[in-house]
C-alpha positions in Angstrom: 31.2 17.4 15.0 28.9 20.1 13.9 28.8 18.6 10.2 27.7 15.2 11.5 25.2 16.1 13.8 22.2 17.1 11.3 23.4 13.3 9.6 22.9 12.1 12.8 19.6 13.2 13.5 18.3 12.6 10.2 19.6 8.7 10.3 18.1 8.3 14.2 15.2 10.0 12.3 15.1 7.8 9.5 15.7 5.0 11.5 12.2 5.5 13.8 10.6 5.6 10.8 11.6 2.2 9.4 9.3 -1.0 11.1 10.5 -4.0 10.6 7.8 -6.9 9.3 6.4 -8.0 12.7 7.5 -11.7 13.2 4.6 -14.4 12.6 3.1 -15.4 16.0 3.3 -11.4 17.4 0.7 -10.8 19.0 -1.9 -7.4 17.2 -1.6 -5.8 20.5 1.8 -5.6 20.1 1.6 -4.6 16.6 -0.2 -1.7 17.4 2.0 -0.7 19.9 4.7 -0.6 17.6 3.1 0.6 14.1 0.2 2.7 15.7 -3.9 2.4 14.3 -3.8 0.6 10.9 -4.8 2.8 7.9 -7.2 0.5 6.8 -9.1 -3.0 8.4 -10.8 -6.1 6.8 -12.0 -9.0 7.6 -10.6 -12.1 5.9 -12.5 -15.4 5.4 -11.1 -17.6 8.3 -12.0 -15.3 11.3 -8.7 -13.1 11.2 -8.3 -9.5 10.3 -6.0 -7.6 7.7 -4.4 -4.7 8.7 -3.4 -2.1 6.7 -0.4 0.5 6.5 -0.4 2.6 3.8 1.4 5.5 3.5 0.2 7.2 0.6 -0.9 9.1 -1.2 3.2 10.3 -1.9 4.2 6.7 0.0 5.4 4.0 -1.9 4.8 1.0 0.1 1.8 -0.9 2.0 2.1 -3.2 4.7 -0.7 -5.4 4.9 -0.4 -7.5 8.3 -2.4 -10.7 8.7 -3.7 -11.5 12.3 -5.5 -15.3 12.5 -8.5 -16.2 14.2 -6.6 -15.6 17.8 -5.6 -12.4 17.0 -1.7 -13.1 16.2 0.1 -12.5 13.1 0.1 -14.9 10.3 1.8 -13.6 7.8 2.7 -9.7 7.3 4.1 -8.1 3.5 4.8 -5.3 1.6 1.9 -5.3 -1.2 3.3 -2.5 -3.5 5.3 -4.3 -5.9 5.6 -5.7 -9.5 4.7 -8.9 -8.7 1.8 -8.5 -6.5 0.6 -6.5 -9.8 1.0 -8.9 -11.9 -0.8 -11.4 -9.9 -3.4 -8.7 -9.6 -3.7 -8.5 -13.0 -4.0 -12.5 -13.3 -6.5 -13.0 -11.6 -10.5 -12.9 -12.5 -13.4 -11.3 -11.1 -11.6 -9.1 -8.6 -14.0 -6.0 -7.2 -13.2 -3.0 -5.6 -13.6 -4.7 -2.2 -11.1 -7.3 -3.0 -8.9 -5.1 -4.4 -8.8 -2.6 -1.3 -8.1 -5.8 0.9 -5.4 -7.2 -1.7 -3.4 -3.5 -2.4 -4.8 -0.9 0.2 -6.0 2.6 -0.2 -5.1 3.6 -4.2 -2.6 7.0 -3.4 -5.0 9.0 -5.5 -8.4 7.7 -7.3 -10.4 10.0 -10.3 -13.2 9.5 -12.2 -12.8 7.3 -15.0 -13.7 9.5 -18.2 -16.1 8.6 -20.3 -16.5 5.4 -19.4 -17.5 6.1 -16.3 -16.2 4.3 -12.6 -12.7 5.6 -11.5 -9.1 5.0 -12.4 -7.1 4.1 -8.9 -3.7 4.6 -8.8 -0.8 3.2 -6.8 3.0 4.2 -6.6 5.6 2.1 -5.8 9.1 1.5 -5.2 10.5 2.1 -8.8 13.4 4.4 -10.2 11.3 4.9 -13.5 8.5 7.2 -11.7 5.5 4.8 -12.5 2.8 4.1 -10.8 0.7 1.2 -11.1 -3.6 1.9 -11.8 -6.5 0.1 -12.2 -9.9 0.5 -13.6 -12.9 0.4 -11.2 -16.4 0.1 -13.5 -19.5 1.7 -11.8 -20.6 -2.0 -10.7 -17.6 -2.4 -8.5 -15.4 -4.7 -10.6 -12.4 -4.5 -11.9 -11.4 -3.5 -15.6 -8.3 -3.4 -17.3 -4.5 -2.8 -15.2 -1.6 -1.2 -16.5 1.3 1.0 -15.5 1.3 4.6 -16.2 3.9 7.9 -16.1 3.2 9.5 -12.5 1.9 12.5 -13.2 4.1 14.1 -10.1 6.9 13.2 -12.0 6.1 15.3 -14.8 5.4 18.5 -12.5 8.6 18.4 -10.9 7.4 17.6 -7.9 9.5 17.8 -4.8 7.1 15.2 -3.0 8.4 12.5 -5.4 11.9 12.2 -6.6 
């Protein structure tokens, strides 16, 4: 029994920390009940609200949550994943605005070089250690998207395996 009680705890552990996607037609009340204050707010075009739960900058997912007009949810995913990139990457004229609404908080942002803006950088779910990034220019739009080595990986770094 001694053996399988530390398993234990960690799995009861593990398990609090998993939240399941909140069914459409939940009320946000009980949203927040369950997941706690989002990381991250906006306002979408029909009168409802995005909320987000990011759990960078080591984290490797983002739930954005979608309440409607009347405060219930209309639709709830996790954004951090290849094919929200790629549709990212497909479509035109996205600003830094947009962006924050589509992906959440970047898990770390620097400044862009010499070419000025920043460089904002996502991780994801992946066993290759990449992390997705994106180029911000100093007017607030996007420039070019690509997938880079996570620099964590390359330390070693116990934070991200």
């Amino acid at each position: 029994m001694r053996r399988t009680t530390p398993l234990l705890c960690l799995l009861v552990l593990l398990g609090a920390c998993a939240s399941p996607s909140p069914t459409v037609g939940t009320s946000g009340d009980a949203v927040l009940q369950a997941r706690g204050q989002p990381t991250g707010r906006y306002a979408l075009p029909d009168g409802g609200q995005r909320l987000e739960y990011a759990t960078g900058p080591y984290g490797r997912e983002t739930w954005m949550i979608d309440l409607d007009a009347a405060g219930r949810v209309a639709a709830a995913r996790q954004v951090l994943n290849e094919a929200e990139f790629e549709r990212v990457q497909t479509t035109p004229g996205l600003t830094r605005d947009a962006l924050l609404r589509w992906l959440g908080r970047p898990g770390a942002r620097r400044h862009g070089g010499w070419q000025g803006g920043e460089v904002w950088s996502w991780r994801y779910p992946t066993n290759d250690c990449l992390w997705f990034q994106i180029s911000i220019a100093d007017d607030g739009s996007m420039g070019g998207a690509a997938y880079g080595i996570d620099p964590a990986c390359d330390r070693g770094d116990d934070r991200n395996p």
